[in-house]
C-alpha positions in Angstrom: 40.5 35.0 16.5 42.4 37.9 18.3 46.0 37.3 19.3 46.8 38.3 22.7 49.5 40.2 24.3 52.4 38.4 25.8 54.5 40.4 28.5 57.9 41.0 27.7 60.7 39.9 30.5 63.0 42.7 31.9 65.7 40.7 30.1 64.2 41.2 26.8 63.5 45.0 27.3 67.2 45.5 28.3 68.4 43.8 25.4 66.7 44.7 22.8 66.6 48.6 24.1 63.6 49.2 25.4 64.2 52.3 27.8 61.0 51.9 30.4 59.7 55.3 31.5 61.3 54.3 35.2 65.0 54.1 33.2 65.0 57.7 31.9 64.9 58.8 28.3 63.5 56.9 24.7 66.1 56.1 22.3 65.3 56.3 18.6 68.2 56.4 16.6 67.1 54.4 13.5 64.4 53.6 11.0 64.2 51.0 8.4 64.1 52.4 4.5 61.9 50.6 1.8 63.1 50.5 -2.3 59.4 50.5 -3.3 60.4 47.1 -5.6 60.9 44.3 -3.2 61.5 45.2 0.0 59.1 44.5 2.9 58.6 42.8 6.3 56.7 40.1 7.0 55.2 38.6 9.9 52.4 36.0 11.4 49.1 37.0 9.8 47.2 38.7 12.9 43.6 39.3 13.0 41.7 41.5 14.3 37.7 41.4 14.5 36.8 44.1 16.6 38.0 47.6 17.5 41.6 48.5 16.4 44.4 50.9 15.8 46.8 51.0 13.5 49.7 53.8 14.1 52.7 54.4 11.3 55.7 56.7 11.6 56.3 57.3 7.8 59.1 59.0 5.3 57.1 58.6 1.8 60.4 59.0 -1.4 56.9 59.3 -3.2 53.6 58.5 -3.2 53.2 58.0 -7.1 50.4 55.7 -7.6 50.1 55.2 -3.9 51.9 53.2 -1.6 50.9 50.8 0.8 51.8 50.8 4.2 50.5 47.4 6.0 48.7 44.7 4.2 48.7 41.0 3.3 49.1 38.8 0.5 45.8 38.3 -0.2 45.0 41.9 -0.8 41.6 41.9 1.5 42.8 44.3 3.6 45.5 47.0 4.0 45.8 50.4 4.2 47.5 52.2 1.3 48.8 56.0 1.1 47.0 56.8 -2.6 48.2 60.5 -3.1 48.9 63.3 -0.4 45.1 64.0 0.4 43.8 60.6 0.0 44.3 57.0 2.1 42.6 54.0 1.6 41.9 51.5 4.6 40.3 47.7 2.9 38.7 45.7 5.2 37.3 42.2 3.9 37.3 43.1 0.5 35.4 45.9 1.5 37.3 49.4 0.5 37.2 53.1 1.8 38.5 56.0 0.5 39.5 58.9 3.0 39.8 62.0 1.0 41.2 64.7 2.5 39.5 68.4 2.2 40.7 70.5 5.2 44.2 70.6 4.0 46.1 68.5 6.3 47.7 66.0 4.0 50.4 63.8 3.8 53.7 65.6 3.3 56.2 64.1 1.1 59.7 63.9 2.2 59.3 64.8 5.8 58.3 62.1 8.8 54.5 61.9 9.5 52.4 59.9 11.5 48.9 58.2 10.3 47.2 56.6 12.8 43.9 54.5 11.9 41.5 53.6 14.5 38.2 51.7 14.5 35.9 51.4 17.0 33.3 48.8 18.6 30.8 50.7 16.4 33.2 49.9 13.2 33.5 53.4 12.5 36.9 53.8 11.3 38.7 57.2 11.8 42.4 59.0 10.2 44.7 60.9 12.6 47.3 62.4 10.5 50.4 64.3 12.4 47.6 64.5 15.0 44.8 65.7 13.7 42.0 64.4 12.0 42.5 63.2 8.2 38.6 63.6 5.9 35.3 61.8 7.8 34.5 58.4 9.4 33.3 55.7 7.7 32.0 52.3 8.5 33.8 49.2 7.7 32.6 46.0 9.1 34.4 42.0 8.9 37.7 41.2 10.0 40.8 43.3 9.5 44.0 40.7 8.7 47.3 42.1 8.8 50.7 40.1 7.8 53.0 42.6 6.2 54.4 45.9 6.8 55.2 47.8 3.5 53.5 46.3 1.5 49.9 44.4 0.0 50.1 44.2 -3.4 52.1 45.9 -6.1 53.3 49.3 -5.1 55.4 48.6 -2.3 56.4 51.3 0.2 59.4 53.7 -1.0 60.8 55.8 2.3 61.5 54.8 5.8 59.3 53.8 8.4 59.7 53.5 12.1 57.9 52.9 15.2 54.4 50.4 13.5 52.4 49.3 16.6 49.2 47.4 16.1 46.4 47.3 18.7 43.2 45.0 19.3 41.5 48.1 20.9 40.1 51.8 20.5 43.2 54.0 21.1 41.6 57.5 19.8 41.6 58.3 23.2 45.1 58.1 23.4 46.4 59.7 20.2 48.1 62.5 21.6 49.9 60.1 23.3 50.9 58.3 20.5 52.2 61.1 18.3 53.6 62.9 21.2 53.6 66.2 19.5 56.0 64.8 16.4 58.0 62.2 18.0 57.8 58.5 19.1 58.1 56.9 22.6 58.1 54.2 24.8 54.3 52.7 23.9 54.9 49.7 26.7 52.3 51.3 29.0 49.6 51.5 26.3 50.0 47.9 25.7 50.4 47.4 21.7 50.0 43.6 20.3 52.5 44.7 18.0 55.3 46.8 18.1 58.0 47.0 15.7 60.6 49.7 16.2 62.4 49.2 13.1 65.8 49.8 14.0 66.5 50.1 17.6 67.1 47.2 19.1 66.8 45.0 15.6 69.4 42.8 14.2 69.3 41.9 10.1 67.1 39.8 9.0 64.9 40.2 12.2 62.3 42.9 14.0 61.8 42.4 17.3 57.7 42.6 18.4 58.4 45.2 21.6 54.5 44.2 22.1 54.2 40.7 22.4 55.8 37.7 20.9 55.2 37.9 16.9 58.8 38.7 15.0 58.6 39.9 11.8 61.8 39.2 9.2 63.1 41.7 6.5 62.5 40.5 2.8 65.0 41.1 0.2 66.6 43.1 2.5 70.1 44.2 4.4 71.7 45.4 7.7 71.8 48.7 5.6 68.1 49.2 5.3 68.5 50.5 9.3 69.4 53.9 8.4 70.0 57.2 11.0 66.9 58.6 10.1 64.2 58.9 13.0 61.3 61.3 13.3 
């Protein structure tokens, strides 16, 4: 089962500040931060048994014994931030470690962006801050995804911003994406799932900018939207 887009009415995109590219300029004023305890968003689990793409705007506190930055309860699948040069993507119960060895790793304390792609071979490729993070891998099975920040233990500590989920092969489009360090309007490369994570969200909920699948803060506050943004 793949869930499918919904379209977004011009009402919607006004109120929940959604700039399109015909109104101008992209605000991004606000991110939501994670304790690394409790704190996590949760939505309806989605699957996704094809290609995919995954893309993360992250501030890791620390990445002391790794962090995860999607997953669900279940712990079948996620994909967890083990240590700077290192990510993990599970897919059915299946595991693969991405290590690092060119030297572009995960930078504590600053914004980066990960995105994970896999295509309709089921090779599964890293783009870190744009460029590519260790070697592809095969993972095959579905990929279910239900919370943001967290799988198991070892909840996300940092902020994130800007998670969009695709049922489709978006390498093509990762410049695009990262936009040479900072987010944008995604409407025209039609995510499933969007959450901006502050703009346009009210405590306890996230608006889906994608399609129609709100997530809602757990154990959280209006002060987890913080004026931190890539």
């Amino acid at each position: 089962l793949v869930f499918k887009r919904k379209s977004r009415s011009i009402m919607h995109i006004a109120t929940h500040g959604i700039i399109a590219s015909s109104g101008g300029g992209f605000e991004n004023t606000l991110s939501t931060s994670f304790d690394g305890v409790d704190e996590y968003i949760s939505f309806t689990d989605t699957t996704y048994n094809g290609a995919f793409s995954l893309s993360f705007w992250f501030n890791p506190t620390t990445l002391v014994g790794g962090r995860f930055l999607c997953g669900r309860p279940a712990i079948s699948d996620y994909v967890w931030l083990r240590s700077t040069s290192q990510i993990r993507v599970r897919v059915a119960y299946s595991t693969k470690s991405f290590s690092e060895t060119g030297g572009n790793n995960i930078v504590v304390g600053v914004w980066n962006h990960l995105l994970v792609v896999r295509d309709a071979s089921n090779n599964i490729n890293l783009f870190l801050n744009g460029g590519g993070f260790s070697t592809s891998q095969v993972a095959t099975g579905d990929f279910n995804v239900s919370q943001i920040g967290k799988a198991g233990s070892n909840e996300f500590v940092g902020n994130l911003n800007n998670v969009a989920f695709w049922n489709s092969d978006q390498a093509v489009n990762r410049t695009i994406i990262y936009n040479s360090g900072s987010p944008d309007n995604l409407s025209a490369l039609n995510p499933l799932l969007w959450y901006r994570l502050g703009n346009g969200d009210t405590y306890p909920n996230i608006i889906d900018n994608g399609g129609s699948n709100d997530g809602l803060m757990q154990n959280m506050s209006s002060a987890n939207f913080v004026a931190d943004v890539p």
